[in-house]
MARDO-22141 format. One record per residue (C-alpha): y, z, x. Coordinates in steps of 0.25 Angstrom, whole numbers, padded with zeros to 4 digits, always signed. Layout:
N
YZX...
***
This chain:
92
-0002-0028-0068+0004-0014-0070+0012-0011-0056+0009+0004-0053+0016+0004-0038+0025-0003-0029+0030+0000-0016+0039-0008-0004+0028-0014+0006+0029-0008+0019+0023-0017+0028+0027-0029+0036+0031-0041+0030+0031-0035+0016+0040-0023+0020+0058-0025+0016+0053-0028+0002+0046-0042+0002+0034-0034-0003+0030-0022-0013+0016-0016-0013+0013-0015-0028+0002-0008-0036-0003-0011-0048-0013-0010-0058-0019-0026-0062-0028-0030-0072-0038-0040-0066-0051-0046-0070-0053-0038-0082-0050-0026-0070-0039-0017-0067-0036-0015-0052-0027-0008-0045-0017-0019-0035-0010-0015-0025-0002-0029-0019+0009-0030-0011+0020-0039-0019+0029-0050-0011+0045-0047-0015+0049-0061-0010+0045-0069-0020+0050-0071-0034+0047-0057-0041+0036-0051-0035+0023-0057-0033+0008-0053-0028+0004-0055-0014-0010-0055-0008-0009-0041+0000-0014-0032-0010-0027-0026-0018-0033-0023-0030-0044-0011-0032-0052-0007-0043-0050+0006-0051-0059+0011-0042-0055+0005-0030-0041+0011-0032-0046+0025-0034-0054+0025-0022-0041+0017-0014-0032+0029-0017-0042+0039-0011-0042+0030+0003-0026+0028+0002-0025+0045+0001-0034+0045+0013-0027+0034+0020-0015+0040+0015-0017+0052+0023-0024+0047+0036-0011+0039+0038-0002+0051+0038-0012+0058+0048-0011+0046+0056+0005+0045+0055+0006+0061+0058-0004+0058+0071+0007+0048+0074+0017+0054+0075+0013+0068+0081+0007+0059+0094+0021+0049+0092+0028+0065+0093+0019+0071+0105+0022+0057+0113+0038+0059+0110+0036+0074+0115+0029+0069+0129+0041+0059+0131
***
């Protein structure tokens, strides 16, 4: 396994450190994938947990095309947001 990222997990019971999303490169079944896995911070060390996944190459490449997309949806979303959570504070 060669770690590549880590990050503090924002959401719900793994946010305040008890977990870490990690990204890593793993060789498995002759294979190398690309795993991202959130890690629990509780337990001696740090250990694996279920909530993760693991693409191909391929997979991956095609992955970082959709996150961009997604990326920028989400902000279009959020920006919506808050122009019609400003507009209802001006009606007030």
């Amino acid at each position: 396994m060669s770690e590549i990222w880590r990050t503090a997990s924002m959401e719900g019971k793994w946010k305040n450190g008890k977990g870490q999303v990690v990204l890593s490169t793993v060789d498995y079944y002759q294979r190398i994938w690309i795993d991202a896995r959130l890690h629990n911070m509780h337990r001696e060390g740090t250990t694996h947990t279920k909530h993760g996944f693991r693409l191909s190459i391929e997979q991956a490449e095609d992955f970082v095309n959709a996150l961009n997309v997604a990326i920028e949806k989400a902000k279009e979303e959020m920006e919506q947001k808050q122009r019609s959570e400003g507009n209802e504070q001006d009606n007030s």
